[in-house]
Every structure is written in C-alpha cells, then in structure tokens.
C-alpha positions in Angstrom: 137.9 28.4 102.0 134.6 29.1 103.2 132.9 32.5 102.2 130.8 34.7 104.6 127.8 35.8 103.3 127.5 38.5 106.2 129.5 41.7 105.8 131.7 43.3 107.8 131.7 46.4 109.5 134.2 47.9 107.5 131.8 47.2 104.4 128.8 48.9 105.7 130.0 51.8 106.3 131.5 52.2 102.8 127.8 52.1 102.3 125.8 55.6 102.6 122.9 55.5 105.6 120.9 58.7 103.0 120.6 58.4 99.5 119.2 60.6 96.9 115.9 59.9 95.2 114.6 62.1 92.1 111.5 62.5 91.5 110.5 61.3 87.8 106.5 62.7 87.7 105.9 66.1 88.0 104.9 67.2 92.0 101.8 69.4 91.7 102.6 72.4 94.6 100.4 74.6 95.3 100.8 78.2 96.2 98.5 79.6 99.2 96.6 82.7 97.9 94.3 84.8 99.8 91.8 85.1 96.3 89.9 82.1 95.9 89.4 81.3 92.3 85.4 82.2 93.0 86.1 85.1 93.9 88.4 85.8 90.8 85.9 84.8 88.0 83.0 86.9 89.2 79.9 87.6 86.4 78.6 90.6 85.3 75.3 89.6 87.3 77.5 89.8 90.4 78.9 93.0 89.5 75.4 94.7 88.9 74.5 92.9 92.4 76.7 94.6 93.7 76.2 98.0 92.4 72.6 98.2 93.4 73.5 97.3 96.6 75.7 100.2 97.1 73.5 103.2 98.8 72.5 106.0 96.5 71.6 109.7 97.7 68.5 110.8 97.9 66.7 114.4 97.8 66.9 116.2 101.1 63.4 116.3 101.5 63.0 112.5 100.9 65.3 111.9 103.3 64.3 114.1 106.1 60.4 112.8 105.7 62.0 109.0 106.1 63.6 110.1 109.3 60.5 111.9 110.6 58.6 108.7 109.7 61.3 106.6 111.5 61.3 108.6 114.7 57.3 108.1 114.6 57.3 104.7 115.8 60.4 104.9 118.0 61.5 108.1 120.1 65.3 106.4 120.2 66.5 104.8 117.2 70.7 103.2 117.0 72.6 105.2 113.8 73.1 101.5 112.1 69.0 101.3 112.4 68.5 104.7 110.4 70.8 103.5 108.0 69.4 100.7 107.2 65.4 102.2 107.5 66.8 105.0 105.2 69.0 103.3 103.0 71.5 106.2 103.1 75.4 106.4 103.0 76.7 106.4 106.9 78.5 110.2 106.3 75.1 111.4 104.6 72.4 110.4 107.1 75.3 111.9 109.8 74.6 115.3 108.2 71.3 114.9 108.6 71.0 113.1 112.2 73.7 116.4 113.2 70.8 119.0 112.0 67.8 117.3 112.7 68.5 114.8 116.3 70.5 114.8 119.3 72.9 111.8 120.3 72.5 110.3 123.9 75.8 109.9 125.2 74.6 108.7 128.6 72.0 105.7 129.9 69.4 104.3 129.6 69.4 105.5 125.6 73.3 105.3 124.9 74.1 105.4 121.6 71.1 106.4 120.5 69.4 109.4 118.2 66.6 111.7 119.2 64.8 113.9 117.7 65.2 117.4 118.3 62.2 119.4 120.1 61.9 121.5 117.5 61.0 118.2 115.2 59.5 116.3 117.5 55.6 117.7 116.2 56.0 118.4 113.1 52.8 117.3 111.5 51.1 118.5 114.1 52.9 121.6 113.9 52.7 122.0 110.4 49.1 121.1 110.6 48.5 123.7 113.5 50.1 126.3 110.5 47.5 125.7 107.8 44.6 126.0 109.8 46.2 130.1 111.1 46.3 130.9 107.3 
C-alpha cells in the first residue's frame, strides 16, 4: 500500500486556521498622560522662577507716575502694552486705566487707552502750580 504524504481535506480542517500565542516577556505598555515627567519633577529654582515672575502691586503713586511716563512717549498705548511697561496685574492697572484714561472703542485708535484731558499736562500743570505759590 502506498502512503500519501499529502493530507486530505477532511484533515485540515481538523486543524485550527488561529491559534493562541502567549506572551513569555513582560510587554512594556505605556499609559498616555497629559504631565510630562519634566514637568512633574520641577526644582525649587523653577518654583522661585516662577514666583518672581508673577506681578506684584505696587504703591498708587508709583503706578500712576509709570502710566504718566508711558503716555509721554505715546498718546495711544494697547492695555497688554501698559501691562507689560508697568508690570502690574491686568485687574489692577484696569482700576487705574478706568480713573485715569479713556478707551477708544472706534478707529483709527481701537483698542487703545488715552489719557484723560485732565492728565494729559500734568507736569506742566503741576509746574504751572508751584510757580502761583
């Protein structure tokens, strides 16, 4: 009798097409996170960084004399300029900038602060004072 070495169809399908393979070495799997690991292990350097970068209230009169001095060299000056010729929080320059300036709400100056008239002299004004005395 002569043997087949080929298999018959009934033979291969006794055989399963998937099989199962487990893994023997560990699979390193990584979670997403939005922290990068940087940004978890800051220093204390960075910490102090950022503290003196945070903006610290000054004296009213400090403050006003900076905007005065600002509004010197430029009649219209953006809010995010003062802030940063300042140095001021946002909310405590407003307070100021509501007292001392008037915001232009149409063209060509939109979005810009001006001095009030009342302001706009004022060394000259002040000067003007001293010499009545």
């Amino acid at each position: 009798a002569v043997v087949s070495t080929q298999s018959t169809g009934v033979e291969r399908k006794l055989v399963p097409e998937r099989t199962i393979k487990f893994n023997t070495k560990a699979v390193n799997s990584f979670r997403p996170s939005t922290v990068s690991q940087k940004q978890l292990y800051t220093t204390r350097a960075q910490k102090e960084e950022k503290l003196a970068a945070k903006r610290i209230r000054l004296d009213k009169a400090t403050v006003e004399s900076m905007i005065l001095k600002a509004f010197k060299k430029n009649q219209y000056i953006s809010q995010k300029n003062l802030i940063s010729i300042t140095g001021q929080p946002e909310a405590y320059l407003k307070e100021f900038l509501s007292e001392m300036c008037v915001y232009n709400t149409k063209a060509p100056h939109k979005n810009t602060w001006e001095l009030k008239p009342e302001y706009r002299h004022y060394e000259s004004s002040a000067s003007k004072e001293m010499e009545t005395d």
